[in-house]
Residue frames relative to the residue before (quaternion, step in Angstrom):
aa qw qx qy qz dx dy dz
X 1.0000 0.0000 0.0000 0.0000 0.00 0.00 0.00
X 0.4048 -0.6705 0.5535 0.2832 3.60 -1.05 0.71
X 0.3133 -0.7379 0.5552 0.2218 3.09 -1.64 0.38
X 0.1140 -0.8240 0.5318 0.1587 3.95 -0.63 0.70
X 0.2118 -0.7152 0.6255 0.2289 3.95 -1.24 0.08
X 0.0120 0.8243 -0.5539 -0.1166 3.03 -0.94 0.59
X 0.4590 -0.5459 0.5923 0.3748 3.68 -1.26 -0.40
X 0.2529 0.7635 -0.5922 -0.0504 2.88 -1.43 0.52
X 0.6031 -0.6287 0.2069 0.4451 3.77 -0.71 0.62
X 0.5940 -0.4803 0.4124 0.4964 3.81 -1.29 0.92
X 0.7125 0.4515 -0.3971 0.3616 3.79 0.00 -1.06
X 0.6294 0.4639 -0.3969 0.4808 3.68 0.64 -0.87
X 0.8594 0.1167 -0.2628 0.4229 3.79 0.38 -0.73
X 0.4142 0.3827 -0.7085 0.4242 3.39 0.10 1.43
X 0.5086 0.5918 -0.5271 0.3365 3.66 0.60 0.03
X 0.5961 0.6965 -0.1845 0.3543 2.91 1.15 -2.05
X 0.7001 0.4483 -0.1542 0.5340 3.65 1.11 -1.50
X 0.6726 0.5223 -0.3493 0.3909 3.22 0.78 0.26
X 0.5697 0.2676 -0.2433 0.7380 3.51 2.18 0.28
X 0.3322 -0.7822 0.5244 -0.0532 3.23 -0.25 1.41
X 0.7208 0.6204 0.0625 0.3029 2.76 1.08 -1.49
X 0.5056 0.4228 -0.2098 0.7222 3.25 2.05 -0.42
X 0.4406 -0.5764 0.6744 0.1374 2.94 -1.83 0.79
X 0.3045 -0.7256 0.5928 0.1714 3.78 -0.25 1.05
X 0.7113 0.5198 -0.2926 0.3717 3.30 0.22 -1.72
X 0.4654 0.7205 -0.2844 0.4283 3.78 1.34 -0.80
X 0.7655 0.4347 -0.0226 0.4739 2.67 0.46 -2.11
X 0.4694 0.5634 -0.3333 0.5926 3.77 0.95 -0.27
X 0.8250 0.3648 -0.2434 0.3564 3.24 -0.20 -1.48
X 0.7916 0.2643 -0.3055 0.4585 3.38 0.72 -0.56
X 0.5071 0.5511 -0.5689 0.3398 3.68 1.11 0.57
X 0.4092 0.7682 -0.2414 0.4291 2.94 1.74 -1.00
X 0.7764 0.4731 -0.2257 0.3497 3.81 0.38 -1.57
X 0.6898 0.5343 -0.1802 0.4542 3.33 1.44 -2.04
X 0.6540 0.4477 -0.3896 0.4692 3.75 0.91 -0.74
X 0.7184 0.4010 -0.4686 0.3217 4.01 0.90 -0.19
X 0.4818 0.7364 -0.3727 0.2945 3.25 1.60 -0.68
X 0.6070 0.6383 -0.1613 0.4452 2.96 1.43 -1.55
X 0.6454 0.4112 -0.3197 0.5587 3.86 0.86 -1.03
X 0.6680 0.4763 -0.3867 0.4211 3.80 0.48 -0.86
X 0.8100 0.3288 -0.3288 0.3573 3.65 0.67 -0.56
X 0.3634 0.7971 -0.3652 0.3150 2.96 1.04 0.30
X 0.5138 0.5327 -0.2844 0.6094 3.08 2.00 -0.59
X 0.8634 0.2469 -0.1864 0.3985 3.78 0.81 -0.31
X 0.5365 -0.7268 0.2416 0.3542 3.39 0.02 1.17
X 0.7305 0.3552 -0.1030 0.5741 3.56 1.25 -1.41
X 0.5922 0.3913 -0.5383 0.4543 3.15 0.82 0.44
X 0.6797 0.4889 -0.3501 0.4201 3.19 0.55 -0.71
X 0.5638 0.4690 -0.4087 0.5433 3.69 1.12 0.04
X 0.6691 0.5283 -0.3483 0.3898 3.53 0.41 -0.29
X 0.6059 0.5271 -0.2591 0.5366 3.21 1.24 -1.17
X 0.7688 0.2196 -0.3506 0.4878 4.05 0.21 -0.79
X 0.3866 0.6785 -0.4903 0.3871 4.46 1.10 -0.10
X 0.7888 0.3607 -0.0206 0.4973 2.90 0.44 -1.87
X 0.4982 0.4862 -0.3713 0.6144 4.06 0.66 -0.29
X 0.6685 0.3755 -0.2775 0.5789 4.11 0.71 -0.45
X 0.7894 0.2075 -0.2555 0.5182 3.61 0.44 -0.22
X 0.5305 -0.6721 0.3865 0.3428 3.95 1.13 0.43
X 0.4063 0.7743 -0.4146 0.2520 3.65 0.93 0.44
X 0.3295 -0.7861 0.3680 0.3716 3.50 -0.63 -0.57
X 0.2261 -0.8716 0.3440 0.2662 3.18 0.35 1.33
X 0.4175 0.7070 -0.4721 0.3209 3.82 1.13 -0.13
X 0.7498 0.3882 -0.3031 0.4420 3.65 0.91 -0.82
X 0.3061 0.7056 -0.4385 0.4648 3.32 0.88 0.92
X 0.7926 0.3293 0.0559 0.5100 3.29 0.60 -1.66
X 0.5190 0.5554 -0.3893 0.5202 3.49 1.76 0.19
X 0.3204 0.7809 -0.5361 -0.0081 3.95 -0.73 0.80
């Protein structure tokens, strides 16, 4: 797995430090994952409809496209 650095504002991560308890890097990764899925389906109409359907109803639209 690569490793990335980012920047982020002081106010946002003294918030952040105030939830210990979450996994940021998580949270990253999978904000990280849905925004490429999203650029890749854009090349396919029904996928890309599945992704923002199912992103509205909290599913996972990847098992869809798994057979």
């Amino acid at each position: 797995m690569a490793n990335m650095t980012m920047a982020i504002p002081d106010e946002l991560h003294s918030k952040m430090r105030k939830h210990s308890e979450i996994k940021w890097a998580e949270i990253a990764r999978q904000v990280f994952r849905e925004k490429v899925n999203m650029l890749e389906a854009e090349k396919e109409p029904l996928r890309a409809y599945a992704y923002k359907r199912l992103a509205e109803e909290g599913d996972d639209a990847e098992k869809l496209f798994k057979f």
